[in-house]
C-alpha positions, 0 to 999 in steps of 0.5 A: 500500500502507498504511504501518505505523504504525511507518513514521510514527513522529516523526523523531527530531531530530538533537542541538540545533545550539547544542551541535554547533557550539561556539565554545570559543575564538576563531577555534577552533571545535568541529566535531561536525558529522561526527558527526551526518552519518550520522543527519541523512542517515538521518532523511532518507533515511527520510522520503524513503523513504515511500510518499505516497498519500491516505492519508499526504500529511497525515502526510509534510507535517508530516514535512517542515515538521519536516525544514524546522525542523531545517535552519532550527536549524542555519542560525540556528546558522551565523548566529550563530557566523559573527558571534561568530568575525567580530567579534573578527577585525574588532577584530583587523584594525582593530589590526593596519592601526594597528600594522602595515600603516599603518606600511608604507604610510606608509613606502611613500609617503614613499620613493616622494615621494623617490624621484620627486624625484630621478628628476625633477630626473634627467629635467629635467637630461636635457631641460635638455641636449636641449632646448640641443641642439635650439636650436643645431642648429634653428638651423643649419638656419635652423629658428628657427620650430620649438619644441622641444615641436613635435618630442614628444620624450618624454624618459625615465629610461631614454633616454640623452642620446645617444639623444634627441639622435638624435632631435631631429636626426632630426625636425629633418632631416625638417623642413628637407627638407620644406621643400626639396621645398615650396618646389618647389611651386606655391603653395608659401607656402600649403603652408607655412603649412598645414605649420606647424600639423603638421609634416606635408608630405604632409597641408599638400599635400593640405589645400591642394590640397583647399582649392583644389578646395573654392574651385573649386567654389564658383566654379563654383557661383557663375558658374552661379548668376550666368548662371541669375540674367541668363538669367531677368533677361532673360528678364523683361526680354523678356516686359515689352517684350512687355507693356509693348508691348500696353499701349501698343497697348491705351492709345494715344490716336485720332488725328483727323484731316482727312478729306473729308466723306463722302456716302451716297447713299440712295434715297428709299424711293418710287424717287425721286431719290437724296438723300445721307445727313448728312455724316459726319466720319472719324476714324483709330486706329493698333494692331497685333493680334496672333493666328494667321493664322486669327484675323487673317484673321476681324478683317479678313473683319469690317471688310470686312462692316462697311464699315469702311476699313482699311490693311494692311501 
């Protein structure tokens, strides 16, 4: 439906911001902004009320790029009077931490600064006679390699000398009877040693039981290491016998020897009489083959065809 003129008629704009928000004096300011609250809520409520359609979408943009306008006044306006109200506060707190709060804070301190020094000279008294105490019992105990500082005895205002004294003799106690039961075990000097750097019986046992495993450990690593390196040094040695046995073989000089001078009768290619054949000087070599049986059997059947003489074990 199309809107009346009437209907998009200008919104009428609120009273200028700078007059309803007014700093009169300081921190006072002049609120008349509840006043206007029913017309700022009836201006928008009326451009809200419009109908937008092809016809007016051009008139309600310009509305609301008026609406925008109005709100932006009043927050500029905000702005401004934030910072007037601000900075005499910011003059005014800078006066009052000189005239005042500097005033306490420095009292604060320097009470403070007396008050520990009393309290420390307290503390030190209390630890002074705790610390003669450790001495003279540790002492008792034949406990001569402990210090007071081993035992963390925190000593407090609010501690008496009687308690912290049960105390030392409590951590002293503990200590001699640990040294009873240690000296029942078996690497007793160790445990002791280990027991020194803690106080600590049950972790000395078991670090040096540990330590024990650990260098058991290594032995073992260290003798299997050692039977591998002579298993393999053996068997290097085995397979160079063998090696240096075949090149021995390979390498081995013929031996000459005397031999009768063989004689091969032939015949005289017509049937004739026998002749015999030049003279032939024998010679021997020494060696040993090796091979399966099949190959050995072949060497042989080969001297054999050959006419060669040979001896066999």
């Amino acid at each position: 439906m199309r809107e009346t003129d009437n209907a998009l008629a200008p919104v009428e704009e609120p009273k200028n911001a700078s007059d309803l928000i007014v700093v009169s004096q300081l921190p006072v300011i002049e609120e008349q902004l509840i006043r206007i609250k029913s017309r700022v809520d009836a201006t928008v409520a009326e451009v809200l009320a419009l109908d937008v359609t092809e016809d007016t979408v051009t008139t309600i943009k310009k509305r609301r790029a008026e609406l925008n306008k109005i709100a932006t006044e009043f927050e500029n306006r905000r702005k401004e009077v934030k910072k007037a109200v601000l900075t005499p506060y910011e003059k005014f707190e800078a006066t009052y931490k000189e005239c005042v709060i500097d005033a306490f804070k420095n009292a604060d301190a320097e009470l403070k600064t007396r008050i520990a020094v009393v309290e420390d000279g307290v503390k030190i008294r209390k630890q002074d006679e705790v610390a003669a105490y450790f001495k003279e019992y540790a002492s008792s105990l034949n406990l001569d390699f402990v210090n007071f500082d081993d035992l963390n005895v925190r000593v407090t205002l609010s501690d008496s000398v009687k308690k912290l004294k049960e105390q030392v003799k409590a951590a002293l106690d503990k200590i001699s009877a640990d040294l009873t039961m240690i000296a029942t075990l078996p690497d007793a000097d160790e445990i002791m040693a280990e027991y020194k750097h803690h106080y600590d019986a049950a972790l000395a046992v078991t670090a040096v039981s540990n330590r024990h495993k650990a260098i058991e450990e290594e032995r073992r690593i260290a003798e299997e290491r050692r039977r591998a390196e002579e298993a393999r040094a053996e068997s290097e040695r085995k397979a160079k016998e063998v090696l240096d046995a075949q090149k021995k073989a390979d390498t081995s000089p013929v031996e000459c020897v005397s031999a009768p001078i063989a004689q091969k009768p032939t015949e005289d290619g017509n049937g004739g009489e026998m002749k015999f054949t030049e003279q032939v000087e024998l010679y021997s070599s020494t060696f040993t083959v090796y091979g399966s049986i099949e190959e050995l059997k072949s060497i042989k059947n080969y001297l054999k065809e050959r006419g060669i003489r040979y001896e066999c074990e």
